[in-house]
N, C-alpha and C positions, 0 to 999 in steps of 0.2 A: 890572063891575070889570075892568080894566087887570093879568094876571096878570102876573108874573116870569120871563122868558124866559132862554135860556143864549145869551146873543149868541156865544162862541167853538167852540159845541157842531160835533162834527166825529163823521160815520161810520168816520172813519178816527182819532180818538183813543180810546185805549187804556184800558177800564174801569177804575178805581183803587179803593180804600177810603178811605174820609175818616175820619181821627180828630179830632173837636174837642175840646180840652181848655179848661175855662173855667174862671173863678174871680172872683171880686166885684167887683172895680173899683178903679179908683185915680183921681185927678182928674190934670189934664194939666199942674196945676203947683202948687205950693205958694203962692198966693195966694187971697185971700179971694174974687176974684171968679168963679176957678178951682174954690174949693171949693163955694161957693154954685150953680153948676150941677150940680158932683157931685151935693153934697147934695141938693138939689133934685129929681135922679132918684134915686135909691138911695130917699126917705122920703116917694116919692110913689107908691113900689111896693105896693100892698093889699096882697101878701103879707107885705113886710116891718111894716111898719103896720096889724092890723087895727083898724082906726076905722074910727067913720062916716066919708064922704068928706067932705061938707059940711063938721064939725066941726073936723075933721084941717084941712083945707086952709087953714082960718083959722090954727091952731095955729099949721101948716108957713111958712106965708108971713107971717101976722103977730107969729112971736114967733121962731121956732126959725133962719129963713134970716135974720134978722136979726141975730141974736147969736152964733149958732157959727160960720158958716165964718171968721171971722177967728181965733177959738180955734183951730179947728182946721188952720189953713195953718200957725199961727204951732208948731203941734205938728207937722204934715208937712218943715216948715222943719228941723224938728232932726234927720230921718230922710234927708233928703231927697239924690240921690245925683248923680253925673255923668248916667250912663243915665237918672233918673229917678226914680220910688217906687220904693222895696222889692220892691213886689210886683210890679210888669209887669216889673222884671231878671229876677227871681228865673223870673216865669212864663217869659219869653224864654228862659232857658238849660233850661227844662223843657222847654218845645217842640223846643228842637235837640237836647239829649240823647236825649229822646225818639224823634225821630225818626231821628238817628243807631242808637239799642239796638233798634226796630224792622227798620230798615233790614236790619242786621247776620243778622236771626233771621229776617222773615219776604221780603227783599226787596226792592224798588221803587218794587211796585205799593201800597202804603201811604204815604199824605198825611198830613202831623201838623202841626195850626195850634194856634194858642190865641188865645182871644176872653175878653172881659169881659162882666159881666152888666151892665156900667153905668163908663157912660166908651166909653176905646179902645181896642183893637180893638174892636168891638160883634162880637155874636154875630151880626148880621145877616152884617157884612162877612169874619167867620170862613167862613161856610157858605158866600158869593158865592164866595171863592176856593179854598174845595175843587170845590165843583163847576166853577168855570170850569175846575180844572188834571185835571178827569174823574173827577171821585168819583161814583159809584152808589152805592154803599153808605156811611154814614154812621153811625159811633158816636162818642154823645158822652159826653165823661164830667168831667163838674164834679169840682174838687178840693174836693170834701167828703166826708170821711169819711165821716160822720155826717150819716145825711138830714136836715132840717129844710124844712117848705114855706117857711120863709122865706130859705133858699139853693136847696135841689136844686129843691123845687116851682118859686122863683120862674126858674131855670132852663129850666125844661121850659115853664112860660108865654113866656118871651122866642122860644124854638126853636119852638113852637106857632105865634107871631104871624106869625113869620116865613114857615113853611110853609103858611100859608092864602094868603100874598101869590104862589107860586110856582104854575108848570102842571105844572112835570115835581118829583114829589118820590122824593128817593134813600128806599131800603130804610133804614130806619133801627133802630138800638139806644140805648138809653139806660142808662147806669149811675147807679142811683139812689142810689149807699152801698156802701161798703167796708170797714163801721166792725170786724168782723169778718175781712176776707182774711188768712190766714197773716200770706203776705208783705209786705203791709203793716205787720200787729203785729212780726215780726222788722226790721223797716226803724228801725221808731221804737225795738225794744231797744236794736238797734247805733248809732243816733246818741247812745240815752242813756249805753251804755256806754262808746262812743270815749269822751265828754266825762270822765266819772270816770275812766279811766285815767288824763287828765292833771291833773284838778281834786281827785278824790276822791270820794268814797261823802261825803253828807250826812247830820245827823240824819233827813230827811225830806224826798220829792219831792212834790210839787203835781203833777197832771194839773189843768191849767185850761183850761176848753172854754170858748168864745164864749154868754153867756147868751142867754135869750129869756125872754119874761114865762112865770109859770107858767102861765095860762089855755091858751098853746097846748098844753102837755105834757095840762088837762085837758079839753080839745077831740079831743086824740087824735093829737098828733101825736108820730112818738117818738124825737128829737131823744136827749131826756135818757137812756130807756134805751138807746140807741146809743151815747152816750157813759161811761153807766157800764158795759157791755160790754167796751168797748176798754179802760179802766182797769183792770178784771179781767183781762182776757187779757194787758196789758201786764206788769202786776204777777206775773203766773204767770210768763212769759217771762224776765222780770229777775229773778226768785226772790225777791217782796219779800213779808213775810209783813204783818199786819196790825201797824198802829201805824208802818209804814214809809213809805207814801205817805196820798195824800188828793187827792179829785175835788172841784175846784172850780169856780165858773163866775163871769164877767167879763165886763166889756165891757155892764153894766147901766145901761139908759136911761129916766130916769122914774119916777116916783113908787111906780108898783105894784110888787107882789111879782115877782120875775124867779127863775130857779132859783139853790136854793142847795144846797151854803153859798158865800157872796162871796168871791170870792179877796183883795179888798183886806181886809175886814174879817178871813178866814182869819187871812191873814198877821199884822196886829194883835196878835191872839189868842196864836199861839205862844210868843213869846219868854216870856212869863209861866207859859208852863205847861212854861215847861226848855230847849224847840227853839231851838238858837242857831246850827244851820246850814240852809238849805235851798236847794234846786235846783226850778226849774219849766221842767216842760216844755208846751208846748201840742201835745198828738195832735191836733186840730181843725184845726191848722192845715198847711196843705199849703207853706206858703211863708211866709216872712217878710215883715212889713208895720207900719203904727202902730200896730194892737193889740199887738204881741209885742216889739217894739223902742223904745215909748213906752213902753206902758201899763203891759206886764210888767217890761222891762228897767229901767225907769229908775222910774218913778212906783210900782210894788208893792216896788222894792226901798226907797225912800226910808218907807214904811209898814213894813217890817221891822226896819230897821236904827232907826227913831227909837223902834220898840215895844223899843227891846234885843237884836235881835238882833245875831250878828256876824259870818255868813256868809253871802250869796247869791248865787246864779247863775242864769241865763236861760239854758237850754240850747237853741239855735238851730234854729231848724225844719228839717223834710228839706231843703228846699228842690231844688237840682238833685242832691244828693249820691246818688254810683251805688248805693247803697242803695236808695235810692229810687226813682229811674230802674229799675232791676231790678226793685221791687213794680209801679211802673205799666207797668211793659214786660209784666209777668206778667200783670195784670189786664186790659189790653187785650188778650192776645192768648187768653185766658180768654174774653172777652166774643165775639170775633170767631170762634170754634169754627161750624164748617160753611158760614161764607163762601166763595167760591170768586175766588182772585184773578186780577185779568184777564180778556181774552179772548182765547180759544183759536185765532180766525183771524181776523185784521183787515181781510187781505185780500178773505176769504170774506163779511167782514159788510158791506165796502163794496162789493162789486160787485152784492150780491144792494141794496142800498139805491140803485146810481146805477141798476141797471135800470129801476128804479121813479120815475125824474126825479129822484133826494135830488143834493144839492150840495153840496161838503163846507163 
């Protein structure tokens, strides 16, 4: 095997820290033949998908890439921006604030990219360009709160794949969930409270997290208690006692049971039982995208308002807001504890390497 070399590698370039920030993917255009490659990778991922592969693969290619990516451009179509999706702006101003609120605290010698699990940037091409610009040390940390093997896991498989293809591999960290960090739960009080200053306090807030079938929750994975954590601790923080919020989950695909209770179906439910205003926020989500801008914004509120309700709001993700830039500045520089930045004599490291025949 043919390893991965660092063609721009220099004795005389300056050791750095690599931060990857990643997050799920977006397709490169709101067209169906655009979404049909998405799809394509994202539902051919075993993590995301556990099935047999045999059986799946018929599914995926003889029923599912046939019929949705056109649904689904024609849904990315209504989202869809000057820059782009949603989500790679949103991730792009995360990457520069990011590394601008790094910069400011710890320096220089910290590198801040962000890569997709599927699509573009790739992860692959994330890590090629920290290392080419001198990263040794490498931490990476997916925008997900809340572990799930089928986000952090299938993460940590893309970074794996990659790293068996390399000869030289950096020092590495991984943050596996944040679903817990302080500063993270106060990041998500203060966006929810900017928004009532200006909108108002509702009958009731929705936390709706991103589902997944239950079998994974009883395989062991613990997605779900991550996410009911954060609902607690958010709920503490904003002072909401019981009967004031509700943990839901979305974004359900397929026939079998998924966690509940369903946010669309939730919503349904209220207005009959009194609730005629409510507010949803999604903690799960690190950025704005078609989950939260279709599905929530526009499609769960059309299920509220036709059940009788007569107030709703979609309270917008952190997205880049320095709120939140200040939880992930916190928690990266949390993670990065006993690193040592740079090196200490450049010049010492390169004369002791040309002694020895090295060429920069």
């Amino acid at each position: 095997m043919k390893y991965k070399g660092s063609p721009s590698f220099s004795h005389e370039q300056e050791d750095k820290i690599g931060v990857l920030i990643t997050n799920l993917g977006t397709p490169a255009a709101p067209t169906t033949g655009a979404l049909r490659r998405y799809l394509r990778q994202f539902l051919s991922d075993p993590r995301v998908v556990e099935a047999p592969r045999a059986l799946w693969w018929f599914i995926l290619n003889g029923i599912i890439l046939r019929i949705r990516p056109a649904r689904s451009a024609k849904a990315y179509r209504s989202v869809w921006t000057d820059r782009g999706s949603p989500l790679l702006l949103h991730t792009q101003d995360q990457e520069e604030a990011l590394a601008e609120r790094l910069a400011e605290q710890l320096g220089n010698d910290i590198l801040v990219r962000f890569a997709m699990r599927y699509g573009e940037p790739s992860i692959d091409s994330g890590i090629n360009h920290l290392l080419e610009e001198g990263a040794r040390k490498l931490l990476v940390l997916p925008l997900y709160p809340q572990y799930s093997a089928s986000t952090t896991g299938s993460t940590f498989d893309a970074l794996a794949g990659d790293f068996m293809q390399r000869r030289w591999l950096p020092e590495l960290r991984f943050v596996t969930g944040y679903q817990d960090f302080p500063p993270y739960i106060r990041a998500c009080a203060v966006q929810i409270q900017n928004y009532w200053k200006e909108h108002g306090k509702p009958d009731l807030i929705l936390f709706s997290y991103h589902g997944v079938p239950q079998r994974y929750l009883h395989a062991g994975d613990p997605y779900y208690c991550h996410c009911e954590k954060t609902s607690r601790l958010l709920a503490t923080e904003l002072g909401l006692g019981e009967g004031e919020f509700l943990t839901t989950y979305q974004s359900r695909f397929g026939r079998e049971p998924w966690l509940q209770p369903y946010t669309d179906e939730t919503l349904k439910s209220l207005p009959p039982d009194g609730i005629r205003s409510v507010h949803v926020f999604c903690p799960g989500f690190s950025a704005d995208c078609l989950e939260t801008l279709e599905e929530i914004a526009v499609e769960n509120r059309d299920y509220f308002l036709g059940a009788g309700g007569e107030s709703y709001h979609y309270i917008p993700a952190l997205n880049a807001q320095p709120h939140h830039i200040d939880a992930l500045a916190q928690l990266v520089t949390t993670n990065l504890a006993g690193w040592d930045f740079g090196e200490t004599d450049l010049e010492e490291r390169w004369a002791r390497a040309t002694s020895r025949g090295a060429r920069a």
